[in-house]
N, C-alpha and C positions, 0 to 999 in steps of 0.2 A: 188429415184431410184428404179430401179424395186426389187433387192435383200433386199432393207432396208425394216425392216415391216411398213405394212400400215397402220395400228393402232398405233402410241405411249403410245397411256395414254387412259385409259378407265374409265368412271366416274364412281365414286361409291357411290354417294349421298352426302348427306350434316348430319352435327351436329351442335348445340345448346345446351350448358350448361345456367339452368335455375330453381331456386331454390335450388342450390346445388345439381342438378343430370342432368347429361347428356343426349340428344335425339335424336336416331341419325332418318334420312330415315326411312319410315314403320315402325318404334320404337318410336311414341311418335312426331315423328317433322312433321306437317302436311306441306299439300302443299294447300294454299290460293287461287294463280292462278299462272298459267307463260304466259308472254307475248313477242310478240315479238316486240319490241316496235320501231322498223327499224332503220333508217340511223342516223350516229352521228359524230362531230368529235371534238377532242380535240389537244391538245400540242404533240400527236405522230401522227394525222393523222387522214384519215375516218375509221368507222368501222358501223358494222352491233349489234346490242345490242339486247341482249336478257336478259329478268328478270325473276327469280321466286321468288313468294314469299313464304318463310318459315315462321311460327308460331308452337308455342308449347302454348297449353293450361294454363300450370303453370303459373302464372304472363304475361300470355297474349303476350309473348315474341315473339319479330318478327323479321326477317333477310331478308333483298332483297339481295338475292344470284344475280348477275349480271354476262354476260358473254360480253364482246366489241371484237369482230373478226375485226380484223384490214385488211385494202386491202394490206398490207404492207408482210400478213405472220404470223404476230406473236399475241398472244393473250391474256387479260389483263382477270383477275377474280375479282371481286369485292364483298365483302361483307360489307352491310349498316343496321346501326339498328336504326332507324329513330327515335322509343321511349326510346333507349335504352335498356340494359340488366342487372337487379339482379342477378348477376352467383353463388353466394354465394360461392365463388372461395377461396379454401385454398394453403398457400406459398408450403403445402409440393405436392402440382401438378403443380409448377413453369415448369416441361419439357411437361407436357401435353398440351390441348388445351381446350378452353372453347367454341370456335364456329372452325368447318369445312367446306369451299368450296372455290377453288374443292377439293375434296377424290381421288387417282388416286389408280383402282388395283393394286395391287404391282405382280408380277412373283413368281411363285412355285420353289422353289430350284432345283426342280428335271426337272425345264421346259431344255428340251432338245436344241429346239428351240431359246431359249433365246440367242441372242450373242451381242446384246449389254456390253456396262461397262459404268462406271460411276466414275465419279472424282465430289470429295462434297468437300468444306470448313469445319475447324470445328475450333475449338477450338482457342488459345491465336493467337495474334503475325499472325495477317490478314491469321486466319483460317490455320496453318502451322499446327495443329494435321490434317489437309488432310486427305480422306481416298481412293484411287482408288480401284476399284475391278469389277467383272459382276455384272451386274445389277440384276443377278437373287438372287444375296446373298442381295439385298437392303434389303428386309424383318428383318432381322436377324442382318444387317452391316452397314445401312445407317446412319450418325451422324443424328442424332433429339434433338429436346430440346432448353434450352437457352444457351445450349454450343456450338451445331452442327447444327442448323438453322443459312443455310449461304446459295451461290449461290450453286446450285446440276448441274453440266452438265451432261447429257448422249450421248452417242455418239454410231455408231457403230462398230463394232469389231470384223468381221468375216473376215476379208483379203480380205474384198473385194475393186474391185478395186476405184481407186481415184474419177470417175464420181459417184458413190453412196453411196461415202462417207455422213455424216449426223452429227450434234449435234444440240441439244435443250437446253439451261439454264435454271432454275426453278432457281425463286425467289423472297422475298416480293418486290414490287414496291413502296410502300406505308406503311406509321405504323412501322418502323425497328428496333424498341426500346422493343415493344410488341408483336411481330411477334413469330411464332413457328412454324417447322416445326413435325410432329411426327406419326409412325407407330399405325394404330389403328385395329380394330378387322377389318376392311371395306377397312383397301388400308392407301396409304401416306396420308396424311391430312395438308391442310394447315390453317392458321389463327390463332388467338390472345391467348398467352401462358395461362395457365391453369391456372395461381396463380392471374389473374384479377379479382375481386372482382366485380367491377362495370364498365361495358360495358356504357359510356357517349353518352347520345341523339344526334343522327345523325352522329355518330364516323361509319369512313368507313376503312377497310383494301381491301388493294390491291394484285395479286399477279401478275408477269408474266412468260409467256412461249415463250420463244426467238430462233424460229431455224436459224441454215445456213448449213454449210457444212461439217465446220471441229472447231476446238475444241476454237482454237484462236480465228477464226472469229466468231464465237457466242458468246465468252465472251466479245469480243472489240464490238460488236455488242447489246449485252445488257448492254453494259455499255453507250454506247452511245445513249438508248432510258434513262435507270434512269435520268443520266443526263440531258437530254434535257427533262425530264418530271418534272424535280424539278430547272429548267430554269437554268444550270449551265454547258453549252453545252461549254465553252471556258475554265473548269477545268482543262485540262490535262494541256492545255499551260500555265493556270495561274498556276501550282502549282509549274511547272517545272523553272518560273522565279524567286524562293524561293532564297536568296542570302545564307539560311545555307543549300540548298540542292547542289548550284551553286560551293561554296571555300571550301579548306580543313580545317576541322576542328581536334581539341585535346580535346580527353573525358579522364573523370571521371567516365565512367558508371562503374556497376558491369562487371569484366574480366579485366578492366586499373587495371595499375601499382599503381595508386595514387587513390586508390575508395578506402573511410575509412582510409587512411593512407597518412601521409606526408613523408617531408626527415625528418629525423632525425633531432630531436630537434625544428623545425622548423615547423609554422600554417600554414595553407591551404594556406593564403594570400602570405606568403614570397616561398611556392612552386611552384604554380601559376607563379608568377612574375621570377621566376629561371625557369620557363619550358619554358619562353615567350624568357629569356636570351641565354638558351642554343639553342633554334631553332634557333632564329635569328642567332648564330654565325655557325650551322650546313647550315645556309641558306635553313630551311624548314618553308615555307610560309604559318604557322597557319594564320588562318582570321577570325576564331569563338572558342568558346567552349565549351563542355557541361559540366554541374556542375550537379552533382547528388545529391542524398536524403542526404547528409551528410550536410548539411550547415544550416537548418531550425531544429524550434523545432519540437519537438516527443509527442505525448499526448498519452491518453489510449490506447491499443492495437494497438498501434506504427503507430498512423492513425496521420496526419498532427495537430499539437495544434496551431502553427504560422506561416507563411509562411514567415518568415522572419529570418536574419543572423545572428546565433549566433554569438556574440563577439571574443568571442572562436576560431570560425576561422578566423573570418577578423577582428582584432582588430582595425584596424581604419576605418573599414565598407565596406559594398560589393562593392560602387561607387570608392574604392580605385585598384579595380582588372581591370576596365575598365577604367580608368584615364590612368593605367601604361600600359596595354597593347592592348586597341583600340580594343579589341575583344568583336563582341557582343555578347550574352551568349542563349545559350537554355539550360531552366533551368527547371528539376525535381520537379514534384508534385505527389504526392500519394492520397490513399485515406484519409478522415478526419475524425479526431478522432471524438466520443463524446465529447470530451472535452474540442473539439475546440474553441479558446480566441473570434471566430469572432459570434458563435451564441447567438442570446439572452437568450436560455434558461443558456447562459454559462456570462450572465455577458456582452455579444458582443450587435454588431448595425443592427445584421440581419437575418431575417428568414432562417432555416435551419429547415429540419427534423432532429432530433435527436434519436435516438436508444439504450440509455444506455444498452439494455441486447444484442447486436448486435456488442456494442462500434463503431458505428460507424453515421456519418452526413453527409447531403448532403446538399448545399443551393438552397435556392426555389427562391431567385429573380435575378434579371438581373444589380441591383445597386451594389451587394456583386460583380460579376465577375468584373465589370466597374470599381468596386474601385481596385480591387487584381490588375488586368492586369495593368491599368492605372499607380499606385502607383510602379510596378516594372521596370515598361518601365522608369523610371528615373535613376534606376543602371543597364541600359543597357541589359533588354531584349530584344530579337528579337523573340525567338521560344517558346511557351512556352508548354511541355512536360508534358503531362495528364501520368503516368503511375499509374499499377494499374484498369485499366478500368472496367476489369471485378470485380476485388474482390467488387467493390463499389456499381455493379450492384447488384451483387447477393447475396450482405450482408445485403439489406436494404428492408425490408417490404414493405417499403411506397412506395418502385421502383417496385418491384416485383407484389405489390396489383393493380398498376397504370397503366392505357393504357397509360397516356400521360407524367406521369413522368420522364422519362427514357430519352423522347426525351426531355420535358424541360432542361435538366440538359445539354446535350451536347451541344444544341441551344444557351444559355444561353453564353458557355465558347465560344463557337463561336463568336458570336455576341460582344463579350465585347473586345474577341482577331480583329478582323474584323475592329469598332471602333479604335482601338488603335494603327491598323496599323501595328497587332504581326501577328505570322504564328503558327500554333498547329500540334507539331507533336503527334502522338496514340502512345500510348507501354500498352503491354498485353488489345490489342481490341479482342472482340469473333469478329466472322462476319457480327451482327448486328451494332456493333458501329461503322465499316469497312463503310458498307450500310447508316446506317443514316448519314457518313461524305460525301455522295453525294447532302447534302443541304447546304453544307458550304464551301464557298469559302475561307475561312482563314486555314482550314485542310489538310497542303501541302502535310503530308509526314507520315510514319508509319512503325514501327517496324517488319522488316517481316520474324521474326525469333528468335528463344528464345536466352537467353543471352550469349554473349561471354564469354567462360575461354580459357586460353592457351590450344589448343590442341582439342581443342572440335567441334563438326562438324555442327554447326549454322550456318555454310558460307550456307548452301545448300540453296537458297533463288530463284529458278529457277519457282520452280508452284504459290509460294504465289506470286512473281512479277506480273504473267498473271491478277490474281486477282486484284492487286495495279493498276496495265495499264488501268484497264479494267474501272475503278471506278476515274482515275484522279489523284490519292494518286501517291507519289515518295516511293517507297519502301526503308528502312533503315537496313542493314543490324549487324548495330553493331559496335562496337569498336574492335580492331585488336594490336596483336604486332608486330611489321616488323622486329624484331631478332631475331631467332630462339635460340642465347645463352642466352638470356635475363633470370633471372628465381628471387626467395626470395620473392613474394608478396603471389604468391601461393604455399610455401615448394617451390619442386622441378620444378613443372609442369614448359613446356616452349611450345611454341608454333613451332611445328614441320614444318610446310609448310604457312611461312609470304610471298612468290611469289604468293601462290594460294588467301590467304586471301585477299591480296592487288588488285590482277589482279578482283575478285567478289566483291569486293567493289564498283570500278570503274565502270565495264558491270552491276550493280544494278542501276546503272543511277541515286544513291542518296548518301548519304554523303557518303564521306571517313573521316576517325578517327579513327587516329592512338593514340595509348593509353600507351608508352612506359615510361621507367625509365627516368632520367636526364641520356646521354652519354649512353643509349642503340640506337639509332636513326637508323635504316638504312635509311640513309637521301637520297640515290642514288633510293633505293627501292620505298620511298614516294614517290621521283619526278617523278616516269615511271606515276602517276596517274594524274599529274596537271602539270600549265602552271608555268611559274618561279613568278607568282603573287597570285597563289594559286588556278586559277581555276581550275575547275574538267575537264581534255576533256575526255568526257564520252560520251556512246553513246543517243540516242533522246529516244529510249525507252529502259526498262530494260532487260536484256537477259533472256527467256522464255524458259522454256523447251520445247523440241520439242516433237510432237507428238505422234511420234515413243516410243519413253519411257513412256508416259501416257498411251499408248494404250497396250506397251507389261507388264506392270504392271498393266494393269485390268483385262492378260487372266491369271495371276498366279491364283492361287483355293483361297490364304488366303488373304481375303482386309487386307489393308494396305498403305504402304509409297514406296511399290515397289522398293524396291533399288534392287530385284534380277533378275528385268529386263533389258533395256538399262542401267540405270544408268545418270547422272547427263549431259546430251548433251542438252548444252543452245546456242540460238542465241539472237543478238544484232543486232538492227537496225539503221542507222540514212541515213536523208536524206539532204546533200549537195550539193549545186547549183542544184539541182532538180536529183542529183544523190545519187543510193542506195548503203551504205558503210557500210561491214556487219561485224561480229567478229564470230566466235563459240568457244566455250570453252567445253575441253569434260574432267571431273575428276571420278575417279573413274566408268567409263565407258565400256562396250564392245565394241567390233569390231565391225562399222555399216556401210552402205555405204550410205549415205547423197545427196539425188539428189535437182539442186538447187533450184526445187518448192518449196521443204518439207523447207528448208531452209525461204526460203519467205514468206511462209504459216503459220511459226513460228512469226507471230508480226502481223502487218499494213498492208499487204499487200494479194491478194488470187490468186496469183503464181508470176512468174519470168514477172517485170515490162519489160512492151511490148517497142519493140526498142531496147533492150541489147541482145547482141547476144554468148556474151566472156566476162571472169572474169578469173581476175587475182589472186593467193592467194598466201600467205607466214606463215610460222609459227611462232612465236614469239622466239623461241629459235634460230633460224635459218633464219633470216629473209631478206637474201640476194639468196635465194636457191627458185624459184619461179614456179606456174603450171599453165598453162592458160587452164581455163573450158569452154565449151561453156554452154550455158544458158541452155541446153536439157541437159545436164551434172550430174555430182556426183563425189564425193568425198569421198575415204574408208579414216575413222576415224579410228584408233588404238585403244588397248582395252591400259586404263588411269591409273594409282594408281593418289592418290594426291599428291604425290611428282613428279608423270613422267605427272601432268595434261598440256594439252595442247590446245595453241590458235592460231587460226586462223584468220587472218584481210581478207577482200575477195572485191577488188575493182571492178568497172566495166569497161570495155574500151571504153572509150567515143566514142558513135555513130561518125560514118563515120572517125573516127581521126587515130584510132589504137595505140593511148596514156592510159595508165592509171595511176592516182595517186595513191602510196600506201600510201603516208605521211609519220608518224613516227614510223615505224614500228619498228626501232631498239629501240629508247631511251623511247616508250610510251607503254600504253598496246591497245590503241586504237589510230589505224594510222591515218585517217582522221574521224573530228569531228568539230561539229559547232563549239564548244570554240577556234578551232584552225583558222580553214580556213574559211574566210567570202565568197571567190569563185573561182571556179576552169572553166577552161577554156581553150579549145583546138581546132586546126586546126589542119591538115596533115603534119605542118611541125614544131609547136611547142606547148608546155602545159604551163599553167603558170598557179598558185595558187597565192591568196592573205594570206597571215600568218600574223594573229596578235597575240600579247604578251607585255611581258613589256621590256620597251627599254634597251637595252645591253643583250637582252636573244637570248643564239643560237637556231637558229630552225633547225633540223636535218631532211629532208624530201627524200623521195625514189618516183622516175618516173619511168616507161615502156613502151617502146615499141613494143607492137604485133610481136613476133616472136622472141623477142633477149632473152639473157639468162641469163643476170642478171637486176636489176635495177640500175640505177644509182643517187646516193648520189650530194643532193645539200643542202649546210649549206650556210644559210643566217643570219644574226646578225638584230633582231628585231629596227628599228633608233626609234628617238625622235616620229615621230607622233605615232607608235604602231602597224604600218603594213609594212609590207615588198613582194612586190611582188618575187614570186619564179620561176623562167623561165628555161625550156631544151627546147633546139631548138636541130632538127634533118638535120642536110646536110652532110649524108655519116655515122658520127658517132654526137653521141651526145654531146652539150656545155651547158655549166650551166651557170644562173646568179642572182644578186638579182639586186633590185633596188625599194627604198624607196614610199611608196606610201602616 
């Protein structure tokens, strides 16, 4: 657009570390030839390629800088060292870089001009240390390193209007294990972190530059090229068919009632088996578990020595907790000690790098994972929980020295999980181990947010989801208590707002896991998130923060996490019977006025899907009390606390009919969802939904018709087969009905 600047990114040469000293551009890194070596295409498409070649005299080191212009828009950088590279690279320049291309100039603080911002990834828990801010403070603010090398958007930000809107994603394509992104004397720089020691013959890194419009569609948009360049274009649906991301589950993690501690007098096994008794008789429909670091042994610097069940807690053994209660388990692993029983320098049957002054190990082959995974999948694994991720990375030399280590090691737990038929959830991943799980189809789901305590504000999991959508991952929000009197595991603390906890669980579109005492249960509370057999009805994708808040928290002066901008306004998408059925959720929020583009333009979609003209919406508190929008439409939001946070369901009215479904608006937090309704269906004179669930479950569903002023309630009792067709017919006034399908 004509107001967005017409330069983005201005090259600023290339770097070569090579004998232990760096070279950048006209400093030492010559230029051999550049060619343009024409037409080409690959796994994303045609492009146009350009090479130069770089050499530095020291050890004769050489780089083919590559540029691939795609007809598509978007543009790949490639760096190749065909004889490889001596970098003589030390651990304490692990956030640095040993080779650069491309360099982009970075903006003058004081650039007036400048009105771009910028939202980067950084840090644990799928990059949730976030930073947004103007793009002119990048210099000074931008995360780098092997912390804050993750996906960078920039976008623009000067109010200008919706046609010239703009964003671009930055980030590795390729090599995500050894990738680094970082601020140098010349501009951003990107390529292989600084503590690599030895650059391997013919090893290539990649990066790419992904624009579109707006901030959503860029990142679903480069996420959709990773993916299909690392042939895993059917991730999103495959992760989403995860049976522990699908049922509700009951944790053990850090913030449960029961993490390090049983009931009274009584072992992990006989608590377990009493948590299994009392839900059953509150009729809350666990179907998993997770079991945390408490049940294996501990070795040196409290790093993994056995991955197996102490006595201790399961005295008649772990296959005794899945016998009694049919639950399969996603189970806790940390990093591993030195002292670990499985390596051989330790007495064990397998290669591992070992680190005694580090205390820590890592295994090197593909038989150790086969045997771990394999061997657990007999006491009822299903998920198996990598936590930890970073401390392992960046404790261990041999990772940090290594271009390809890093990625062996995740590959490896993949592949063995993949094999076995498990699924891997990440907890404490930086944004590269986020990135490198776009090569693994067994890597469903990931922690998108630091750990639950009673009371504490981890629910906020709105931008790292964008990131999780974008990449395939089911985002995981945590463990929850649904009582607010609940308290004694931690002193007094109790958890103020379990409505809010339970409602972002649900719109995270990944586990729910409720983590309470024996007889603290709000069992009524659980059910608003699942079906009576435990499924989650959640929406297709996770609810995103909207625009609006990213973009008014890049024009504050201090980067950051912007909370004193909009504030926490997420949407939620799904699409049934080829219809769009949306939620927003706004907590701790300002006063905004939401029109239903920006609404749409929040997820999958790049405005109001064509042929809907009216949308119907209700609030969850109030969910009999209704407002018909039309699609040019908006909606003023309220300013929120997290005790007053509120949700909205927002249905469409079916082309040519003047019916809309709202579903379960009263009894659910998400009214219409795949888990519920298999399809909806209307004429001008009646609507009718198919509901499935488990037989004797009431289904509670809300119809509308264009113009009237309330909805009207039809409850149906799910029969034997497990669906139940739902029917309002209209002649003068409306008649309800079910009938068995």
């Amino acid at each position: 657009g004509s107001s967005s600047p017409s330069v983005w990114f201005e090259g600023a040469g290339a770097m070569l570390r090579s004998g232990g000293k760096s070279y950048l551009t006209g400093h030492g890194l010559l230029v051999r030839n550049v060619q343009i070596l024409g037409r080409g295409s690959d796994a994303l498409g045609s492009f146009n390629l350009t090479q130069v070649d770089y050499y530095v005299t020291v050890n004769n080191a050489t780089m083919l800088a590559r540029v691939r212009s795609y007809d598509e828009g978007f543009v790949v950088f490639e760096q190749v060292f065909p004889d490889g590279v001596a970098t003589n690279a030390s651990v304490d320049d692990r956030d640095d870089l040993v080779s650069s291309f491309p360099t982009f100039a970075l903006p003058q603080a004081s650039d007036a001009d400048e009105s771009r911002g910028f939202l980067a990834f950084a840090g644990p828990m799928l990059g949730s240390e976030y930073q947004i801010g103007p793009w002119k403070a990048a210099a000074k603010s931008l995360p780098t390193g092997i912390e804050g090398s993750g996906p960078v958007v920039l976008f623009t930000n000067n109010g200008e209007s919706d046609e010239n809107s703009a964003a671009v994603v930055l980030s590795p394509l390729t090599s995500f294990m050894s990738a680094n992104q970082a601020v140098q004397s010349n501009g951003l720089g990107f390529g292989l972190m600084g503590s690599v020691t030895n650059i391997p013959k013919g090893y290539s890194f990649s990066m790419i530059l992904c624009p579109s419009t707006h901030i959503h569609g860029a990142m679903r948009r480069w996420g959709d090229l990773l993916l299909k360049y690392h042939s895993n274009e059917d991730k999103r649906a495959q992760s989403r068919t995860d049976f522990t991301v699908n049922y509700l589950a009951y944790s053990t993690d850090n913030g449960a009632f029961y993490y390090y501690l049983t009931e009274k007098g009584k072992t992990y096994q006989q608590t377990i088996i009493d948590v299994k008794d009392y839900a059953e008789t509150e009729k809350i429909p666990y179907r998993h578990w997770l079991m945390d670091s408490w049940w294996y042994y501990k070795g040196i610097g409290n790093g993994v020595k056995n991955w197996t069940a102490m006595p201790s807690i399961f005295p008649d053994g772990i296959d005794t907790i899945y016998n009694n209660t049919q639950w399969p388990i996603v189970a806790h692993n940390r990093f591993w000690s030195s002292n670990t029983d499985y390596a051989r320098q330790n007495g064990g049957e397998f290669n591992f790098c070992v680190e005694p002054q580090n205390k820590l190990a890592v295994p090197l082959e593909q038989r150790f994972w086969d045997y771990l995974l394999g061997d657990a999948k007999k006491w009822g694994l299903h998920t198996y929980e990598q936590d930890w991720l970073y401390n392992e990375f960046r404790g261990l030399n041999c990772i940090l020295e290594s271009a390809t280590l890093g990625r062996q090691w995740l590959l490896q737990m993949a592949t063995a999980a993949e094999k076995n038929d498990l699924t891997v959830q990440y907890c404490m991943s930086w944004p590269r181990h986020m990135l490198q799980s776009v090569e693994f189809k067994s890597v469903t789901q990931a922690r998108a947010s630091d750990d639950y305590h009673p009371g504490n504000d981890q629910w906020r999991v709105g931008v790292t989801s964008i990131f999780a959508e974008a990449i395939g991952v089911v985002p995981t929000k945590d463990n929850f208590w649904s009582n607010s009197k609940e308290f004694g595991k931690y002193g007094t603390d109790k958890e103020p707002y379990p409505r809010l906890q339970a409602a972002v669980s649900t719109l995270s579109s990944g586990p729910v896991a409720p983590s309470d005492a024996i007889g603290d249960s709000d069992a009524e509370l659980i059910m608003r998130s699942v079906r009576a057999d435990g499924l989650i009805l959640r929406p297709d994708r996770p609810a995103q923060m909207i625009e609006a808040s990213i973009k008014t928290s890049a024009l504050l002066s201090n980067v950051g996490q912007g909370n004193g901008g909009l504030g926490d306004i997420w949407v939620a998408h799904s699409v049934v019977s080829g219809l769009p059925y949306v939620q927003v959720i706004a907590a701790e929020s300002a006063n905004y006025n939401l029109t239903m583009k920006e609404m749409f333009i929040a997820g999958a979609f790049s405005d109001v899907p064509e042929g809907l003209e009216e949308f119907v919406v209700v609030e969850t508190s109030d969910p009999t009390t209704v407002a018909f929008l039309p699609s040019s439409g908006s909606i003023t939001l309220p300013e929120t606390t997290k005790g007053t946070f509120k949700l909205w369901n927002f249905a469409p009215i079916i082309p040519n009919t003047e019916w809309a479904l709202l579903g379960e608006v009263e009894t659910k937090w998400v009214g219409v969802s795949n888990g519920r309704f298999s399809s909806v269906q209307a004429t001008t004179g009646e609507l009718s939904a198919v509901a499935k669930g488990l037989p004797t479950e009431e289904v509670y569903a809300f119809a509308i018709k264009s113009g009237m002023n309330s909805p009207t309630a039809n409850k149906c009792t799910i029969p034997e087969s497990g669906s139940v067709k739902m029917t309002w017919t209209f002649a003068g006034s409306i008649e309800t009905s079910c009938e068995p399908v």
